[in-house]
VOGU-3710 file (C-alpha; in Angstrom, 3 decimals, decimal comma):
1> xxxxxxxxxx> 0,000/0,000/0,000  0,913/3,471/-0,860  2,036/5,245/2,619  4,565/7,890/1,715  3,525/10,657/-1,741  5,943/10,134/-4,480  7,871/12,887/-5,134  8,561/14,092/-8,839  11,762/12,858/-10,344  14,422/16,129/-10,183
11> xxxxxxxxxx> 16,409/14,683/-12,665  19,694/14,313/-11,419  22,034/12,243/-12,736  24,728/10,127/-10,717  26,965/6,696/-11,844  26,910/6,044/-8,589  24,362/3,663/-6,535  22,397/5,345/-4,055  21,370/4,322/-0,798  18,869/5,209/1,653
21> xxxxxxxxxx> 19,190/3,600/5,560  16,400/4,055/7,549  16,519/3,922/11,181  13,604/3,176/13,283  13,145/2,806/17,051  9,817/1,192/16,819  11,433/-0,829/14,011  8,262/-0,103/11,997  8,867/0,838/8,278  5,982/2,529/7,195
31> xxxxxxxxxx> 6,952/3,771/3,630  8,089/0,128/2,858  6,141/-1,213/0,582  3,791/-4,233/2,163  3,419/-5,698/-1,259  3,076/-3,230/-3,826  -0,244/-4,010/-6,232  1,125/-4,326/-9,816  -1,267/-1,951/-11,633  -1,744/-3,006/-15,767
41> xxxxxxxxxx> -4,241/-1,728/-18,091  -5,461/-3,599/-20,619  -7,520/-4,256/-23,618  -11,069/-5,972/-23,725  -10,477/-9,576/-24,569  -13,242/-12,004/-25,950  -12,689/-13,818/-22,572  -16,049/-13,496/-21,760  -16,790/-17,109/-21,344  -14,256/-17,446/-18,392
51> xxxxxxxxxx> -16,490/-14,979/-16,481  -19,960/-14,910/-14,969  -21,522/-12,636/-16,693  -24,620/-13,930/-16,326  -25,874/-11,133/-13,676  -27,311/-8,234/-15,299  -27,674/-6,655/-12,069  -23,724/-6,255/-11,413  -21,663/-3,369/-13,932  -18,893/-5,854/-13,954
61> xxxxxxxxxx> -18,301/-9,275/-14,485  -17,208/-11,539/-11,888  -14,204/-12,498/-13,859  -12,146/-15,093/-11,180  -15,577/-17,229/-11,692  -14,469/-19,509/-14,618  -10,834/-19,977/-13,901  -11,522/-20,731/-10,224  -14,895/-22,564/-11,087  -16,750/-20,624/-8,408
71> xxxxxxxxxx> -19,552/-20,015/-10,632  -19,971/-23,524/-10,954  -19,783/-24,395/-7,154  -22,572/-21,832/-5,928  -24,160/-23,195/-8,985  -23,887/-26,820/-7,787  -24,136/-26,680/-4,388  -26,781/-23,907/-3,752  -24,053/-21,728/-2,150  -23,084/-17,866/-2,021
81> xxxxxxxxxx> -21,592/-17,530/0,918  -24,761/-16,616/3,268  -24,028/-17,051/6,950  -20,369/-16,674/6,550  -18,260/-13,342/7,701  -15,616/-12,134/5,565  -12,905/-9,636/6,785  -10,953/-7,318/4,791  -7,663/-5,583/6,348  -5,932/-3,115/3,453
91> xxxxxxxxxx> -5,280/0,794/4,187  -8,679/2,847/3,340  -12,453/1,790/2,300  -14,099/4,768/1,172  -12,067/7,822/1,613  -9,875/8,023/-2,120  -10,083/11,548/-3,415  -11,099/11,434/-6,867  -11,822/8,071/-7,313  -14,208/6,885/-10,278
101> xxxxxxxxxx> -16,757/6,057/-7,920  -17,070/5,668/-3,872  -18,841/2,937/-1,916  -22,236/4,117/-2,180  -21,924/3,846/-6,020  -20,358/0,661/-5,975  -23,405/-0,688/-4,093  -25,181/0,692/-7,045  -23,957/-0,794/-9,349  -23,806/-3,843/-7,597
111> xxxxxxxxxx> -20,246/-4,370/-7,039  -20,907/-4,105/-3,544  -23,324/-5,344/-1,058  -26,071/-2,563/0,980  -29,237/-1,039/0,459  -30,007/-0,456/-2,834  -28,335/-3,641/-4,060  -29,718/-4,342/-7,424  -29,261/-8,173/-6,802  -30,880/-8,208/-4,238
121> xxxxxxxxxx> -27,849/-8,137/-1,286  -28,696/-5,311/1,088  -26,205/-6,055/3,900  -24,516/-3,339/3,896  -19,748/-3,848/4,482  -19,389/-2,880/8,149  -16,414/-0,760/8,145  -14,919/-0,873/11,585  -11,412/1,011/11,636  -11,877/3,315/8,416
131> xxxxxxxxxx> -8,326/4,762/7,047  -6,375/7,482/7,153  -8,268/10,376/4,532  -7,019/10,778/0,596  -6,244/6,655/0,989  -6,292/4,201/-2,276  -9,571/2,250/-1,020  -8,118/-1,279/-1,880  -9,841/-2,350/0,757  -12,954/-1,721/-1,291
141> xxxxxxxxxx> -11,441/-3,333/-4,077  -10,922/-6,279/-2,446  -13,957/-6,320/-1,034  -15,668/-6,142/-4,358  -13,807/-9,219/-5,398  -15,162/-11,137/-2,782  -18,339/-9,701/-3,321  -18,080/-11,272/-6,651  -17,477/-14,668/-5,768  -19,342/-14,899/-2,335
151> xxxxxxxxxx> -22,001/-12,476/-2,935  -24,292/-13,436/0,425  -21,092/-13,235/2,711  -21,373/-10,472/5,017  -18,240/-7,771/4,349  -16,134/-6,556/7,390  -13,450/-4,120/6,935  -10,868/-2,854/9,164  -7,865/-0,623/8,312  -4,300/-1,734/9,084
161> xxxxxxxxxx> -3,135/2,092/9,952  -2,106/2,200/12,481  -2,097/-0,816/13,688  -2,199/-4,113/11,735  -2,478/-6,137/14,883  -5,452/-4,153/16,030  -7,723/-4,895/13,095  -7,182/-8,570/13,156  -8,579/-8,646/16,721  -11,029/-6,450/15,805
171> xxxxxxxxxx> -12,145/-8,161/12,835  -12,062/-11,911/15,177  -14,229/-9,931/17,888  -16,860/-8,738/14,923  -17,616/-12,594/14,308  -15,002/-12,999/11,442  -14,676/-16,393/9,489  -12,617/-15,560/7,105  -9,460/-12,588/7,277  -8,122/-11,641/4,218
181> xxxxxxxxxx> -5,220/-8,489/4,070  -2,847/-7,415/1,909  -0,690/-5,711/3,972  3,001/-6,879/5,673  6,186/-5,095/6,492  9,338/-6,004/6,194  9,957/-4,703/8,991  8,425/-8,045/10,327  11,795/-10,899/11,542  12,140/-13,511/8,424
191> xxxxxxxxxx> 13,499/-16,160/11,153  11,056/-16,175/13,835  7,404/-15,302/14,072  6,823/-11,458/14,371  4,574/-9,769/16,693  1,742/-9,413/13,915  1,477/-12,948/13,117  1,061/-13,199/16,868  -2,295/-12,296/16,242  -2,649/-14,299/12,685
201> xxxxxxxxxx> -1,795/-17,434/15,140  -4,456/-15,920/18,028  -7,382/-15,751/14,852  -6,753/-19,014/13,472  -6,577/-20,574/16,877  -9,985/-19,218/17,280  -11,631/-20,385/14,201  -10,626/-18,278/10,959  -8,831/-19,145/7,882  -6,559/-16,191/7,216
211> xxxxxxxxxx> -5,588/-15,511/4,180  -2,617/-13,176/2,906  -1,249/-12,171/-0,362  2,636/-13,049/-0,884  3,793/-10,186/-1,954  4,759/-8,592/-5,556  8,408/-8,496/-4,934  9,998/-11,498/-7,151  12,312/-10,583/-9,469  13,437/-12,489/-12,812
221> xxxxxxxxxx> 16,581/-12,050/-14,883  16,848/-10,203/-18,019  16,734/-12,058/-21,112  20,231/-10,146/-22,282  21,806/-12,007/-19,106  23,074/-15,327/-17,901  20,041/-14,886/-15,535  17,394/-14,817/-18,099  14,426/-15,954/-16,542  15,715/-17,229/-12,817
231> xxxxxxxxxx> 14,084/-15,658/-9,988  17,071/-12,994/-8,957  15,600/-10,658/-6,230  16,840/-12,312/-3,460  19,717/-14,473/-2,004  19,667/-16,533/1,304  22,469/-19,372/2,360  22,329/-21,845/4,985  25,054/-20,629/7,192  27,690/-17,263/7,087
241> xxxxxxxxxx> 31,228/-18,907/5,652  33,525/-16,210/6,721  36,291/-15,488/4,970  39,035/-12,761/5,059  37,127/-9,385/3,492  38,571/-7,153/0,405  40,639/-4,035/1,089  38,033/-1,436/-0,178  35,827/-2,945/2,355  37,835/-3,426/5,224
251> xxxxxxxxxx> 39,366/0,046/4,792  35,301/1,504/4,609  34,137/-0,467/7,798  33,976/0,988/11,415  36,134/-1,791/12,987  36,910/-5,597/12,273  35,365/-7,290/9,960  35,498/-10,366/7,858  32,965/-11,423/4,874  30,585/-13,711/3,608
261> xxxxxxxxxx> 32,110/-16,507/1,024  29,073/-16,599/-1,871  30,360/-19,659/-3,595  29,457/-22,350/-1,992  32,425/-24,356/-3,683  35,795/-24,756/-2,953  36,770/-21,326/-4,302  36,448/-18,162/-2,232  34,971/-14,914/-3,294  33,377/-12,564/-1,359
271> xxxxxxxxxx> 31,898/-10,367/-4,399  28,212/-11,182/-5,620  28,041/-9,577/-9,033  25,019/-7,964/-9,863  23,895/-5,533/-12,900  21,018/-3,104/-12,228  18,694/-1,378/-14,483  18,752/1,641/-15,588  17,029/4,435/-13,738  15,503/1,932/-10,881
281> xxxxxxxxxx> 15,742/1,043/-7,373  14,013/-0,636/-4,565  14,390/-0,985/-0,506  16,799/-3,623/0,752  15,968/-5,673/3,621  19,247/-7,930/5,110  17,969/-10,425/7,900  20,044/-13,417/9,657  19,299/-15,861/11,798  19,366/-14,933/15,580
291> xxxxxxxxxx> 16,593/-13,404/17,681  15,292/-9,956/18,426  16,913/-9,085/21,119  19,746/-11,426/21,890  22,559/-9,412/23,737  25,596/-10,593/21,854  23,787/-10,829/18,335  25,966/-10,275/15,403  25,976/-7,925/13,439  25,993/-7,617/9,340
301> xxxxxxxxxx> 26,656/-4,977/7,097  25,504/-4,817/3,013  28,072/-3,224/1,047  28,268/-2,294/-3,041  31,826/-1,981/-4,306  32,082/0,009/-7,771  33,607/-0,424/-10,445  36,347/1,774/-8,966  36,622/-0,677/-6,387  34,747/1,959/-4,090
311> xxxxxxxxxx> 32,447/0,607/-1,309  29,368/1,953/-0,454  27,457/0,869/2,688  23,781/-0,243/1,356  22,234/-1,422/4,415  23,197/-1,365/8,608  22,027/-3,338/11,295  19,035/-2,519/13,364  20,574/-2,598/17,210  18,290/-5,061/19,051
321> xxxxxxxxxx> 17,593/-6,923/16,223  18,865/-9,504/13,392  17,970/-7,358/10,424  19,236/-4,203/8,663  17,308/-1,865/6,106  18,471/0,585/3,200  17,644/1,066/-0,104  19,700/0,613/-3,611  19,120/3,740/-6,242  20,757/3,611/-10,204
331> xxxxxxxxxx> 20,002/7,208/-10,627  22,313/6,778/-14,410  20,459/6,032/-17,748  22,701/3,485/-17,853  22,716/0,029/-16,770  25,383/-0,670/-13,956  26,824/-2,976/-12,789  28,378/-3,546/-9,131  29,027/-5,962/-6,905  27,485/-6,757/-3,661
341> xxxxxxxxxx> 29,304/-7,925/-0,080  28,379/-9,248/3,266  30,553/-7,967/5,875  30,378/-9,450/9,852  31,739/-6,826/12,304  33,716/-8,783/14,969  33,879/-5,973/17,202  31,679/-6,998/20,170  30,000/-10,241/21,732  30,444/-13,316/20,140
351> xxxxxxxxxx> 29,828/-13,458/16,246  28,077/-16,359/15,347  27,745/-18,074/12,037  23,940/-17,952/11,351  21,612/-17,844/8,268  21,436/-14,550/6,324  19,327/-13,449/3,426  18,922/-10,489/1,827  16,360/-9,303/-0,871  15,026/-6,489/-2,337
361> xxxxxxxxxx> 11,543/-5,794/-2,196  11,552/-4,036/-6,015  7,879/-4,239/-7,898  8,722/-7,110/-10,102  6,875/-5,461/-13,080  9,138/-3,000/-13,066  12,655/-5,144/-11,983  15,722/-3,475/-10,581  18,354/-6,532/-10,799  18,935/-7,807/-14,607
371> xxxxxxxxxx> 21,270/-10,239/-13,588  22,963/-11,662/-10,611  25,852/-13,636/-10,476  25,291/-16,455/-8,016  21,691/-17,161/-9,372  21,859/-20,960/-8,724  20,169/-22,810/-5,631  23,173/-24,818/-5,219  24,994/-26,187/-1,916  22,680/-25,055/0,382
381> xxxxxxxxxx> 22,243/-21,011/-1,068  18,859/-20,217/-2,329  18,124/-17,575/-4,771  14,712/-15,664/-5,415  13,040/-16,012/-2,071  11,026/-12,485/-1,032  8,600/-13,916/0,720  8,716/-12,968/4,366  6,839/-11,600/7,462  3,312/-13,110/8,797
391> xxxxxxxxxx> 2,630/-14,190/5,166  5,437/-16,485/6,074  4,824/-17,924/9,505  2,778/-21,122/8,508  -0,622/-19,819/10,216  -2,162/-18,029/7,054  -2,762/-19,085/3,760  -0,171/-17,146/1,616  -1,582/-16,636/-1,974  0,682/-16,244/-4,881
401> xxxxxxxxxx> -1,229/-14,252/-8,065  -1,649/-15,603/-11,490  -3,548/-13,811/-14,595  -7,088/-15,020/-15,071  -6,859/-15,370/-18,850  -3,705/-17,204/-18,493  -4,133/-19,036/-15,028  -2,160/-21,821/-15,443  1,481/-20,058/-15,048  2,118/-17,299/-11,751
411> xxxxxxxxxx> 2,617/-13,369/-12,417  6,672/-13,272/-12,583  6,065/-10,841/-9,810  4,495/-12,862/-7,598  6,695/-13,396/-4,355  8,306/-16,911/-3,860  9,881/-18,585/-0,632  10,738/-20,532/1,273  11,110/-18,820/4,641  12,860/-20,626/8,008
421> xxxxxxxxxx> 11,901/-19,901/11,268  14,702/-20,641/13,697  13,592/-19,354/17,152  9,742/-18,628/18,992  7,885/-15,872/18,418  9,195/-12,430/18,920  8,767/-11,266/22,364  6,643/-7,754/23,773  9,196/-7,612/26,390  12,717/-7,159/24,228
431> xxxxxxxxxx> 14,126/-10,110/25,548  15,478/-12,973/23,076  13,614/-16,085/22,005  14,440/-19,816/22,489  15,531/-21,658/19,612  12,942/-23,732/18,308  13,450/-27,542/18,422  13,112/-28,059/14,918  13,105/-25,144/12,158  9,717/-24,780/10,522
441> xxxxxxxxxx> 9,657/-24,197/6,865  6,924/-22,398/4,731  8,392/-23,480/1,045  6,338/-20,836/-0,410  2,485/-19,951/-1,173  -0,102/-22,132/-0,772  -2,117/-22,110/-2,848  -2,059/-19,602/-6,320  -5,317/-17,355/-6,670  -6,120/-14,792/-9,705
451> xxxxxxxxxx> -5,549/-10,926/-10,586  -6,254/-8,761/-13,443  -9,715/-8,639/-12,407  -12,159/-5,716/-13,438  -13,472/-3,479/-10,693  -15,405/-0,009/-10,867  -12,549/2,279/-9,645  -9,144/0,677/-8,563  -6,519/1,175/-9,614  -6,729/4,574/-10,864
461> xxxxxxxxxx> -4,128/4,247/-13,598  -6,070/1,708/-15,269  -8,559/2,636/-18,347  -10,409/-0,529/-16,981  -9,836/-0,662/-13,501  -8,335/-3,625/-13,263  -6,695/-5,257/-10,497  -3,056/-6,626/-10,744  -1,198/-8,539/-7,728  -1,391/-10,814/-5,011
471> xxxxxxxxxx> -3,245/-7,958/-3,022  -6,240/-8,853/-6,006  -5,510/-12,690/-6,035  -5,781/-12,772/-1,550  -9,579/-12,040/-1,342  -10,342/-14,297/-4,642  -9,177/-17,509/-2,465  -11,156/-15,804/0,739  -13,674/-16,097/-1,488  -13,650/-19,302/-2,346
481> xxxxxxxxxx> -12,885/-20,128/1,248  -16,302/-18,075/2,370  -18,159/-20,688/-0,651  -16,785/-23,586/1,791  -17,344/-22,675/4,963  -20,993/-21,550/3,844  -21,312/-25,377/2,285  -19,605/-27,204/5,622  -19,776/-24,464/8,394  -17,925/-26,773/11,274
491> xxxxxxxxxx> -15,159/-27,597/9,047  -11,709/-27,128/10,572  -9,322/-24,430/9,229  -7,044/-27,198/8,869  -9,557/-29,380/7,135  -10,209/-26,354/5,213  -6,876/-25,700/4,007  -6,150/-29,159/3,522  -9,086/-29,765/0,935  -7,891/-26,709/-0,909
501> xxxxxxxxxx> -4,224/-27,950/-1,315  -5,585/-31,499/-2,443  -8,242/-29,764/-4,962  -6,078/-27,315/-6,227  -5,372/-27,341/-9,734  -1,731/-28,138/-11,648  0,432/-25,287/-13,055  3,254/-24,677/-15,241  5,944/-23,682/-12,785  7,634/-20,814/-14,118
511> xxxxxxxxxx> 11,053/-21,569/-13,023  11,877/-25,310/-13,851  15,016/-24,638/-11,170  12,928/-23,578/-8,196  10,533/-26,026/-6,926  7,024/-25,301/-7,612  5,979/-25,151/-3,646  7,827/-22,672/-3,688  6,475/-20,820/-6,567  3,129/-21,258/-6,595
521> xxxxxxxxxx> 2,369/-23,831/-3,883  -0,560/-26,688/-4,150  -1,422/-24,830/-7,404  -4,527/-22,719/-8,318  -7,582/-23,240/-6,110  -10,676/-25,045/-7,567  -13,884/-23,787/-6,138  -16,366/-26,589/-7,252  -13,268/-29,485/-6,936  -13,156/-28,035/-2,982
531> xxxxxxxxxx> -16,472/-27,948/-2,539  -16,802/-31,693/-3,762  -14,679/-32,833/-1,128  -16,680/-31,094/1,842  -19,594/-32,613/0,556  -20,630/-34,527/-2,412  -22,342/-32,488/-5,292  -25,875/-32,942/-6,064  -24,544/-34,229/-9,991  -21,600/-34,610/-11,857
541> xxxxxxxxxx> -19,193/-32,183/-13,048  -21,053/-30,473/-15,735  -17,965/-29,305/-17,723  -14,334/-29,215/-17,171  -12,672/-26,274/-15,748  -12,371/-23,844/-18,812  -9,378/-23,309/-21,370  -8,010/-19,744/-21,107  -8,030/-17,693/-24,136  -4,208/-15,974/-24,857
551> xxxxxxxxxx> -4,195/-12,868/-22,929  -3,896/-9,491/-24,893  -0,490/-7,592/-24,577  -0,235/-5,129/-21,616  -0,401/-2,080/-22,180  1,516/-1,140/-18,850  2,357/-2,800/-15,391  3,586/-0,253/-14,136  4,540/0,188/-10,019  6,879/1,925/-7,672
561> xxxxxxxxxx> 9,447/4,228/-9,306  12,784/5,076/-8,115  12,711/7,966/-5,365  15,311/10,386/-6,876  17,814/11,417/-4,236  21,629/13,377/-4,269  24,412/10,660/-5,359  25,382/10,115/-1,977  24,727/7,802/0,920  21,718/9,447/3,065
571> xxxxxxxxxx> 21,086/8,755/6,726  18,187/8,746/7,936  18,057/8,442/12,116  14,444/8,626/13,388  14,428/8,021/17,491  10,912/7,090/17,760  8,033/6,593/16,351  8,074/5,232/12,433  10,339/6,238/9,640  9,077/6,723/6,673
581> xxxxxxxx> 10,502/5,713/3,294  9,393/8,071/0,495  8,762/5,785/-2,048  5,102/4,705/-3,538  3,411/1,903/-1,183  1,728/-1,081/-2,922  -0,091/-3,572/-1,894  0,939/-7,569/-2,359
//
């Protein structure tokens, strides 16, 4: 989601690679993007018989209906989600300035439920924590996609400003059944549970399936490159192999320090070569594998090193924490190319040797890395992986996005794991967590949902409104989900989630290196094939789930662009309170 205004490009020109580190005392990162929506717009295809158009009553088609066969299940089983409570955590419901319509149109034209309703459903979306004024409403717009699929369900919607954690209570105390947000920070630890998906684990321990988008923020290679077509955005290994660092960087650092070896082989090299686009840039996020608050945790620094053999730091640690934050700016119009480094300061406590990944959480429409040199999962190093925060803890349903005319492959920027917890959940009181017996491992999404779906107003940009990113694909599996629980209404979230793996349809992973749990988990979810499993349909399978027409050329998928700053390093030190990024939010 959009929290910071994007200021207008100045113009300036630097060859050098700009960094922003952001310094937070409530280790909140508000201008971060949670998952930025990928925004397209788009010709009108002759798809028309993948969606349910049959309702003269709505002004848009419910387009998710024929890939995910929901028309066909509330067809079937007499379903529409009546009796079931769906809530909706994004940043604003009805306060957009200038939007095409607002929420009392959208009722209207029955793209959203309340009085006036021309189909007939005049419950009206109970809006309990509204956001902040002049917001993007995607709330609304996922609320409409629901609406489309679920169209009795009763619509509950909470803002995540200011707090996240808030609104899921709220939303359980409101007689939720299904959650479904769009919303996570990196902010949030990669290798233990954060304090948000403390309350994720609290709601689904009560009752509700929670569902989250991924997260926009995978990366693939340029087809100019070596890394044409791998998954390059981020890079995790299994353990820090220290070796002795290179002069430009020892000479830059504070104090002691040796570096990360990147090949896994017998060779040593502390350099990670990696070629950036032209004119782009993206927040960096650097996490490792020790708790929040462990005394003597070590500490890593991110460093680029030029091709003058000048080294830049990218991102510092947090104190307190295992994670650092900055940001990576190409202000040239040229393509560069750098090379990254992973120094460990051995200046206080113990230094351990634990996990480390970093990633950059660039909108993968519009990619900052072309190529990366170490782009292999080989030896125990994983490359790709952006997934992270309460997406990632193993208590929601993470949803991975693929196009509704062309459902059978995932959006290339639709967020892939795995993510390793090491340690319990982060604790209120500062003090470090135990290690966990055994590390728990979310491979990746669970289940893949669809975007580019029509809606009356959002996103702005597009001629046809139409919805791009896991933040669109999220409340298409919620729902399905609300379809279920209507049909079986004591079933189990895990009995829930574990009919919606088995039903889920195959896909074409898009990267035959990375396995497909990662990429796009069970595959995409099957409304009428889930519904059969909770309870036998009244007759057979009328007709097999529908062949996609090609999709049309895009037009644009556009998302965040490049904040332009001074060729320099800037630091940013905010005591308390949250620092802000200024950089356009999105939405997974």
């Amino acid at each position: 989601m959009d929290r910071a205004t994007r200021p207008d490009r100045t113009g300036r020109r630097s060859r050098r690679l700009v960094a922003v580190l952001v310094l937070a005392g409530a280790l909140a990162i508000a201008g971060l993007p949670a998952a930025a929506h990928a925004e397209g717009a788009m010709t009108a295809t002759a798809a028309a018989t993948m969606a349910d158009a049959s309702s003269p009553c709505r002004s848009v088609p419910v387009e998710a209906d024929g890939p995910l066969r929901s028309a066909l299940a509330r067809e079937a089983f007499g379903v529409d989600g009546t009796g079931v409570t769906v809530g909706v955590i994004s940043d604003s419901f009805d306060t957009a300035v200038g939007a095409a319509t607002d929420a009392a149109q959208d009722v209207a034209l029955g793209a959203l439920p309340g009085p006036g309703n021309p189909c007939g459903y005049a419950q009206p979306v109970e809006v309990l924590v509204e956001g902040a004024p002049g917001g993007d409403d995607e709330g609304r717009a996922m609320a409409q996609l629901v609406h489309g699929i679920a169209p009795g369900a009763r619509l509950l919607f909470a803002s995540a400003d200011p707090d996240q954690s808030a609104a899921i209570e709220a939303l359980v105390a409101a007689g939720a059944d299904v959650i479904v947000d769009d919303i996570w920070l990196p902010a949030e630890p990669v290798f233990q549970r954060g304090l948000v998906g403390d309350a994720v684990q609290a709601a689904v321990d009560a009752g509700v399936a929670y569902v989250a988008a991924a997260g926009n923020f995978t990366v693939v290679g340029d087809p100019a490159y070596a890394s044409a077509g791998r998954p390059v955005g981020g890079w995790q290994t299994a353990a820090y192999r220290p070796m002795p660092c290179p002069a430009e960087v020892a000479a830059a650092a504070s104090g002691p320090v040796d570096c990360l070896d990147v090949d896994p082989g017998p060779a040593e090299t502390p350099y990670n070569a990696v070629t950036f686009a032209a004119e782009s840039g993206a927040p960096l996020v650097l996490q490792w594998g020790e708790p929040f608050g462990a005394a003597d945790a070590t500490a890593f620094d991110l460093w680029a090193v030029d091709a003058d053999d000048v080294a830049q730091p990218l991102v510092t640690p947090i104190p307190g924490t295992s994670m650092g934050f900055g940001a990576l700016y190409n202000l040239t119009p040229d393509v560069v190319e750098t090379r990254l480094v992973v120094s460990r300061r051995l200046d206080g406590g113990t230094p351990g040797t634990p996990p480390l990944r970093w990633s950059i959480a660039s909108n993968g429409s519009a990619p900052t890395i072309l190529a990366l040199e170490f782009d292999r999962n080989i030896g125990g190093d994983l490359v790709g992986g952006t997934m992270g925060g309460h997406p990632a803890y193993g208590a929601a349903i993470p949803v991975a996005a693929a196009d509704w005319r062309t459902p059978d492959t995932v959006e290339r920027f639709s967020s892939i794991g795995p993510v390793t917890q090491l340690f319990g959940p982060q604790r209120r009181d500062g003090a470090p967590a135990p290690a966990l017996p055994e590390p728990v491992v979310v491979e990746g999404p669970a289940v893949t949902g669809v975007d580019g779906l029509r809606t009356t107003f959002f996103p702005a940009s597009s001629a046809e409104h139409r919805f791009f990113g896991t933040s669109a694909a999220a409340p298409t599996v919620a729902g399905v989900l609300a379809l279920a629980r209507a049909l079986d209404p004591d079933a189990s979230v895990a009995g829930l989630r574990a009919a919606m793996t088995a039903t889920a349809a195959p896909m074409t992973n898009r990267y035959p290196d990375t396995a497909p749990e990662r990429v796009q988990g069970a595959g995409r979810i099957d409304a009428y094939a889930l519904l059969s499993i909770l309870a036998p349909p009244p007759a057979p399978d009328p007709r097999p789930a529908p062949e996609p027409d090609a999709a049309p050329a895009r037009l644009a998928e556009s998302g965040a662009a490049p904040v332009p700053l001074a060729p320099a390093v800037a630091v940013l030190l905010v005591g308390a309170g949250l620092a802000t990024l200024a950089r356009r939010r999105g939405r997974a």
